[in-house]
N, C-alpha and C positions, 0 to 999 in steps of 0.2 A: 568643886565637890558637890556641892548642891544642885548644877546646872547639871551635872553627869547623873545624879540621882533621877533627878526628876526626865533626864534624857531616857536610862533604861528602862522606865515608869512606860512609857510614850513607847517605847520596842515591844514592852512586854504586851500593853495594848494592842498595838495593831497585828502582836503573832497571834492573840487570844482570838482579835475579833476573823483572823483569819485560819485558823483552827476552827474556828466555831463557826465560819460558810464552809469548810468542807466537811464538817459533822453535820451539817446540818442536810445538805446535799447529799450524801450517804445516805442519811435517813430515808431522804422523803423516792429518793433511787430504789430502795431497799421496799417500802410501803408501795411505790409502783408496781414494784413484782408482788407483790402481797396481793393487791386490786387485781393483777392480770390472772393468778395460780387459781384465785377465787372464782372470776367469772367463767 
């Protein structure tokens, strides 16, 4: 019970930290065209 606890702990992490490289890559994709529409 404990081992499966701390297991979905450890899934939830690594969907976060890869949710949050493709927000983040959105962003900075997004602020690309922001810098080009500007120039």
């Amino acid at each position: 019970q404990e081992f499966r606890g701390w297991n979905s702990v450890k899934w939830k992490t690594q969907a976060f930290k890869k949710i949050e490289k493709e927000i983040s890559s959105l962003v900075e994709g997004a602020l690309e065209k922001k810098e080009e529409a500007n120039a």
